[in-house]
N, C-alpha and C positions, 0 to 999 in steps of 0.2 A: 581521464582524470589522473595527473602527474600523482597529487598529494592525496593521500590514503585518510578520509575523513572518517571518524567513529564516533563511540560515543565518549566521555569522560570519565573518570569515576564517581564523581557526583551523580552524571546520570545512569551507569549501572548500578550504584548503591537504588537509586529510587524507583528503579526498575525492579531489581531482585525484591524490594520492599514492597511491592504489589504486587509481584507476581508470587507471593509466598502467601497474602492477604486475599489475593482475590485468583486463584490460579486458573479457574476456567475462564475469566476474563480475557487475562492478559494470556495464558497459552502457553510462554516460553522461559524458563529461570532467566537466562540472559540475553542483554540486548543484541542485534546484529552487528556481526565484525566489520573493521575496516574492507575486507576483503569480498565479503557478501555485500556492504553496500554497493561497493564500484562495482561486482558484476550486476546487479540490479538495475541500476544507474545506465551500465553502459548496452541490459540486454532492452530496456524498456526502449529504445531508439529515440529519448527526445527532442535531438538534433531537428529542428524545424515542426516540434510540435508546439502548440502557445495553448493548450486546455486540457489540464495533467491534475488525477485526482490520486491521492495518495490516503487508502484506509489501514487505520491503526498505523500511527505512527509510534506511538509508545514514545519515548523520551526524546525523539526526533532525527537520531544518528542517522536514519536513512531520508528524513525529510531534508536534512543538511545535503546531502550526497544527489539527491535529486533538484536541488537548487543548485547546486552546483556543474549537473549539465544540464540545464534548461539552457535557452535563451535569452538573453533578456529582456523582451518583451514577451514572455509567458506569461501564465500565471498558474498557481500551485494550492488546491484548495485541499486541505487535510480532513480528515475527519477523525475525531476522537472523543468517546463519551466521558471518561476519565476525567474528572474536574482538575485532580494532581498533575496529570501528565497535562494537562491543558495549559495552567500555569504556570509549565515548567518551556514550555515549547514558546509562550510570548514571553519568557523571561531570557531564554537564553538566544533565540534564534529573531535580527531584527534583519527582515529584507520586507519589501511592499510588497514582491508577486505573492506571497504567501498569504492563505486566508484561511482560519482556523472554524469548524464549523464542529459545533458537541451534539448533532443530532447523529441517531444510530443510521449507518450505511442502507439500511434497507431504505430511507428516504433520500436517495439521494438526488431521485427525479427536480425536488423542492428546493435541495440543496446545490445544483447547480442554477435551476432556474433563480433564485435568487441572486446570483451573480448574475444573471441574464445570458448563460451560453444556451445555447442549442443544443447541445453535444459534449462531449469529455474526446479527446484523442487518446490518452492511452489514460488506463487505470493500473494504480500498482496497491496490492492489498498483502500487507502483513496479517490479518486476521486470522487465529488461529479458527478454522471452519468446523474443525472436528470438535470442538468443546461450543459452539453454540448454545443455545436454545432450540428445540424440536422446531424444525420447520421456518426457523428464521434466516438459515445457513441457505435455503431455497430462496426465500426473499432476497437476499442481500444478489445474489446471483441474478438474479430476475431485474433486479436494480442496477445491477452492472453492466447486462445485457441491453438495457433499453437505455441506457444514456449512451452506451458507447458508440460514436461515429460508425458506420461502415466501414471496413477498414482499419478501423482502429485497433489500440494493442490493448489485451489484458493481462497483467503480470504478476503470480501469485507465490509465493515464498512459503515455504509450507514445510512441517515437518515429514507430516504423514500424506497419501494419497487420496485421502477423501476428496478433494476440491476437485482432482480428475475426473471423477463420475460426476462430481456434482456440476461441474460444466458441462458434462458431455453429450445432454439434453439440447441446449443454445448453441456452442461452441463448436462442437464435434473434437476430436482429439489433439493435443498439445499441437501446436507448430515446433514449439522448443521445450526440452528437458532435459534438465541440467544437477547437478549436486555438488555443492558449494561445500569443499571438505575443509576449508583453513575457517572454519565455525563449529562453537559448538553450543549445541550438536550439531551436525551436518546438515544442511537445509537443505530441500530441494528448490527449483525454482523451473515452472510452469509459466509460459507463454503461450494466448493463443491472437489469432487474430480474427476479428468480427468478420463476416462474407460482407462484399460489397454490395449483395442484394439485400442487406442488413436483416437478411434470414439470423 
C-alpha cells in the first residue's frame, strides 16, 4: 500500500468520544495509526484471499486499509455492536465488498453462514480481549476457531498479551509477533495460522 490510509479527525474525535463513554467496550483512547494499519493490512496476506472477517472495527480506519488490499472480487464482512460506530462506517466508507454485521463475534458461525460461505480465510480482530465479559473472550475465540478455513490466518492487534494464552488452547503459539511502535500506545500484533487438519 503506496498511500498511508487512517483515520480522520472526525473519526478520532468519535472514537475518543466512546472510548471515554464506554471504555471497556471500545479498549483503546485512540484509533489505529496510518502505520499500524498498513502493517495489518500487509501481515494479514490478503493477496488471493476472497472471505475476510474483520472484528471491531471501531471507526473503520483499518476496515479502509483492508479494502484497500483485498482483491476485488472479495468480500469483507465487519462486525461491530456499536450502533454509532455502525452509522458512522455506512456513512463514510461506500464499497459493495463490504458487509456490516451488529451481532456480537461470538456468533459468528450465523454471521458468515448468512452470507452463505463455508469458511472465513483470514480473521483480523481489533477487540480489546482483556476487557471482555467473563468467559465471552473464550467464545469469541471458539468462534474464530471454527469458522476459520484450515490454513487460514488469524490476526490479532492487541495491547496486552491476554489473547496469546487465550489462543494457545486452538492455535498453539503465534506464527508471527510483532510491535507496531509508530502507534500510540504501541500495539502488538499476533498472527497465527489454523493446522490444515483443522485441529
Amino acid at each position: 500500500m503506496s498511500r498511508k490510509i487512517g483515520n480522520s479527525l472526525k473519526d478520532s474525535a468519535l472514537f475518543l468520544q466512546h472510548a471515554i463513554k464506554h471504555p471497556l467496550q471500545v479498549g483503546y483512547l485512540l484509533p489505529s495509526s496510518p502505520w499500524l494499519i498498513e502493517e495489518i493490512a500487509t501481515t494479514a496476506e490478503l493477496t488471493g484471499k476472497k472471505r475476510i472477517v474483520e472484528l471491531g472495527p471501531g471507526t473503520g480506519g483499518t476496515t479502509k486499509g483492508l479494502l484497500a488490499a483485498m482483491d476485488k472480487d472479495a468480500e469483507l464482512i465487519t462486525v461491530e455492536i456499536n450502533p454509532k460506530f455502525i452509522a458512522h462506517l455506512k456513512k463514510t466508507i461506500d464499497d459493495k465488498r463490504l458487509h456490516i454485521d451488529s451481532r456480537g463475534a461470538q456468533n459468528l458461525s450465523q454471521i458468515i453462514a448468512k452470507r452463505n460461505w463455508p469458511n472465513v480465510d483470514v480473521i483480523v480482530s481489533g477487540i480489546p480481549f482483556t476487557t471482555l465479559p467473563k468467559g465471552m473472550d473464550k467464545d469469541i475465540m471458539q468462534a474464530i476457531h471454527t469458522t476459520l478455513k484450515p490454513g487460514g490466518v488469524f490476526l490479532a492487534y492487541q495491547l496486552r498479551d491476554h489473547v496469546s494464552g487465550l489462543a494457545a488452547p486452538r492455535f498453539g503459539q503465534p506464527s508471527k509477533k510483532k510491535v507496531t511502535y509508530k502507534n500510540f500506545p504501541p500495539m502488538k500484533i499476533y498472527t497465527w495460522r489454523k493446522n490444515l487438519n483443522g485441529q
